[in-house]
N, C-alpha and C positions, 0 to 999 in steps of 0.2 A: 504494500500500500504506500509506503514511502517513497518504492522508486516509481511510481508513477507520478506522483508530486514532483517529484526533483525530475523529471523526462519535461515534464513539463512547463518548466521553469518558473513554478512557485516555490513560495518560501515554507520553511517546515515551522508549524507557527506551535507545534505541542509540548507540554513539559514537559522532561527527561526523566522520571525519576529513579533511575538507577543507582545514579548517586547519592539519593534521599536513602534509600535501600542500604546500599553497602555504607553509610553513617550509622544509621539505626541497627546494622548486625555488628559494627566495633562494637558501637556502646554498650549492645546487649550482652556480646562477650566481655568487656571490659566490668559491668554490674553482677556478671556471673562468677567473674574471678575473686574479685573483692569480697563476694558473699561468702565463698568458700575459704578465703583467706581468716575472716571472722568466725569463721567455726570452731575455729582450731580455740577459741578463749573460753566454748560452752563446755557442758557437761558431759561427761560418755554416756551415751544410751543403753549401754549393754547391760543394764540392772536387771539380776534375776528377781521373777515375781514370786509373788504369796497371796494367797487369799484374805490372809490377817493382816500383811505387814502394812505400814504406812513409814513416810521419812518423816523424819527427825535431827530438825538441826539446833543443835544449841549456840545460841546468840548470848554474849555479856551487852550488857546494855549500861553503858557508862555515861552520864548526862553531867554536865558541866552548867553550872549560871554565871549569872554577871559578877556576883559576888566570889568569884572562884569556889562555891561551896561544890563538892563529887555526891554522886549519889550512885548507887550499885544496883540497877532494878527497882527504884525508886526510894532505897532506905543510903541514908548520907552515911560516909563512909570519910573519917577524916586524914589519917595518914597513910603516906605513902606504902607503910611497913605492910601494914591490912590490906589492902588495892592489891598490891606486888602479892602476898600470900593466896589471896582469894584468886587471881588471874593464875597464878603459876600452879594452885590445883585445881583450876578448870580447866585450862588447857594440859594436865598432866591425863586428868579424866576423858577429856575428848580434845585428841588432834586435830580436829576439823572445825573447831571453835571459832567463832565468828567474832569479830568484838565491831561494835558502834559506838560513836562518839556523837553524842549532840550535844554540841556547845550553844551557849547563847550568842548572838551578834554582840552583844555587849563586853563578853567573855574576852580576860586579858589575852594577850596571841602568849605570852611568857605562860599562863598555866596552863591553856592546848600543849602546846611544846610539851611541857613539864608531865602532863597526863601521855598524853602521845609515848613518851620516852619510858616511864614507871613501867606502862604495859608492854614496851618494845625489851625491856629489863627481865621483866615477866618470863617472854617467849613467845607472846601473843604477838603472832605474824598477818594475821588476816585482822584490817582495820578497817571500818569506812567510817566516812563522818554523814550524817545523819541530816539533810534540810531540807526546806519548803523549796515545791515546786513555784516556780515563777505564774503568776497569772497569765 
């Protein structure tokens, strides 16, 4: 159909989209790469089932205020000694111990640090810090 346009010495007025095509399969490959690249940071699927079982992860739940006061699961907890104790037998009891930190925006950056460091002391290696999502 085109070469009788062109024999006939009109112009070929149609869009190409081939090009549009071979952009949109980089990309697709390039989003497929990436996606598999981020897998490698999730969980292994190969867990054997049970009809009873359920997970179970134990989280320390470590909260900080503006007043530098700690609290452990919501009861305050004032020295370092008791914190470093209580952390170093919950992660002796479970390796896969999660710890959170929520601080207050108020909260000194010197006792994050100071909190931060007690539980890295500890052995408590998995930490995240705890905040409101943005509106």
């Amino acid at each position: 159909m085109a070469g009788a346009h062109e024999s006939s010495g009109q112009t070929l007025s149609g869009i190409n989209v081939t090009p549009l095509v071979d952009v949109m399969l980089v990309l697709l490959v390039i989003f497929m790469v990436t996606a598999r690249l981020d897998d490698q940071h999730s969980l292994p699927l190969d867990l054997p089932t049970a009809a009873s079982g359920s997970e179970v992860q134990m989280v320390l739940n470590v909260s900080l205020d503006a007043q530098g006061r700690r609290f452990v699961d919501g009861v305050p907890i004032s020295d370092d000694a008791a914190l470093r104790e209580l952390a170093t037998r919950m992660q002796r009891d479970n390796p896969e111990l999660r710890t959170i930190i929520a601080a207050s925006t108020r909260a000194n950056h010197g006792d994050v640090i100071h909190l931060l460091d007690t539980l890295r002391l500890a052995g408590v290696d998995k930490v995240a810090f705890a905040v409101d999502p943005t509106p």
